[in-house]
C-alpha positions as a Markdown table, in Angstrom:
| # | Residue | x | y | z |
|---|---|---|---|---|
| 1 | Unk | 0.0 | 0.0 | 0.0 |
| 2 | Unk | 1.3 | 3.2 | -0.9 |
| 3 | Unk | 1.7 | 6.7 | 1.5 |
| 4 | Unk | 0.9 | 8.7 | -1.4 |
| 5 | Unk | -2.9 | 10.3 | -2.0 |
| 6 | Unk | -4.3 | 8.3 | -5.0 |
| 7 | Unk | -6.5 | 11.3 | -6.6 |
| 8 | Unk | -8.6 | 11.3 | -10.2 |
| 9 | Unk | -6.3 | 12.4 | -13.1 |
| 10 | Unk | -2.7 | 11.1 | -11.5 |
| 11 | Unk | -1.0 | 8.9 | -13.7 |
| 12 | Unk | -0.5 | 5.8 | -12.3 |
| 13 | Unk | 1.2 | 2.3 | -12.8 |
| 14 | Unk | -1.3 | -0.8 | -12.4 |
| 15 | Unk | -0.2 | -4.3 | -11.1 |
| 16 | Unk | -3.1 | -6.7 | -12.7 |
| 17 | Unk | -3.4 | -10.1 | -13.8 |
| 18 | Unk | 0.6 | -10.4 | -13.5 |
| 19 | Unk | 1.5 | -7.6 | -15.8 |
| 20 | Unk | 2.2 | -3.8 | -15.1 |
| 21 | Unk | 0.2 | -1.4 | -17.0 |
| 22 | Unk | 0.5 | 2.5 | -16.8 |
| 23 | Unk | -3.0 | 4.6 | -17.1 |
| 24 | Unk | -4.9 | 7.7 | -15.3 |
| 25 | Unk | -6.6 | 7.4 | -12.6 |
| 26 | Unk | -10.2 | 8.0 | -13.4 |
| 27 | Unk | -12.6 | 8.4 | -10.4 |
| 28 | Unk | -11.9 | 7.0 | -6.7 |
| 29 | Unk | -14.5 | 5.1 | -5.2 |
| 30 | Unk | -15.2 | 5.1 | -1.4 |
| 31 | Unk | -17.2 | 2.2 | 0.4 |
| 32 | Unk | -16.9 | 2.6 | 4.1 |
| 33 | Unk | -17.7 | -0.1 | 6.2 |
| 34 | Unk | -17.5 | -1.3 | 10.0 |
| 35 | Unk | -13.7 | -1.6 | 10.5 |
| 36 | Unk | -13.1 | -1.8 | 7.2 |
| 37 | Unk | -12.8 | 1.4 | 5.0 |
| 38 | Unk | -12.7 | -0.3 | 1.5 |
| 39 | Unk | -11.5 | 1.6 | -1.7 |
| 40 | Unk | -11.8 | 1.2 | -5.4 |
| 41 | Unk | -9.9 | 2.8 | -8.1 |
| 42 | Unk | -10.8 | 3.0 | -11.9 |
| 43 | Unk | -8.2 | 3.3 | -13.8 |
| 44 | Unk | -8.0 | 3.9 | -17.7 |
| 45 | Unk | -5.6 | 2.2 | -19.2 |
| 46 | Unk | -5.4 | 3.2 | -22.7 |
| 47 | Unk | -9.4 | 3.0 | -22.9 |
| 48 | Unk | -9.6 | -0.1 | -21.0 |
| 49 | Unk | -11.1 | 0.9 | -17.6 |
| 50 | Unk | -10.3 | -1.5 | -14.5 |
| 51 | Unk | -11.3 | -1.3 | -11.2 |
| 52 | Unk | -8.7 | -2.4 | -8.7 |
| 53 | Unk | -8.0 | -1.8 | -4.6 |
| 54 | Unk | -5.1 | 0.9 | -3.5 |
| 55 | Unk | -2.3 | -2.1 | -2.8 |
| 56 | Unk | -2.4 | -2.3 | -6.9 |
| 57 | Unk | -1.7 | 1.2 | -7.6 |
| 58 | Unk | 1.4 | 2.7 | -7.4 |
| 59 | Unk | 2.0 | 6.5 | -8.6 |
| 60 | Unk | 4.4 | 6.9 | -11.4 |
């Protein structure tokens, strides 16, 4: 997990399905729960949008 705020329109570097993919970060979703504050970020990766949790991002 990285330090860094994770904000819409920061380019980004994506780890998913064992490859590493660079795209903007599109919108950040919030889904607070119990215990458990849960985030989502959509990232569009040359038009390909993915959804992934925070531990995949990392800022370029």
């Amino acid at each position: 997990m990285t330090g860094q705020p994770i904000d819409e329109g920061i380019p980004v570097e994506v780890r998913f399905a064992g490859r590493r993919l660079e795209g903007v970060v599109d919108e950040v979703r919030w889904t607070p729960t119990f215990n458990d504050p849960h985030s989502e970020i959509v990232v569009d990766a040359d038009g390909t949008m993915i959804t992934t949790g925070r531990a995949s991002i990392q800022p370029r």
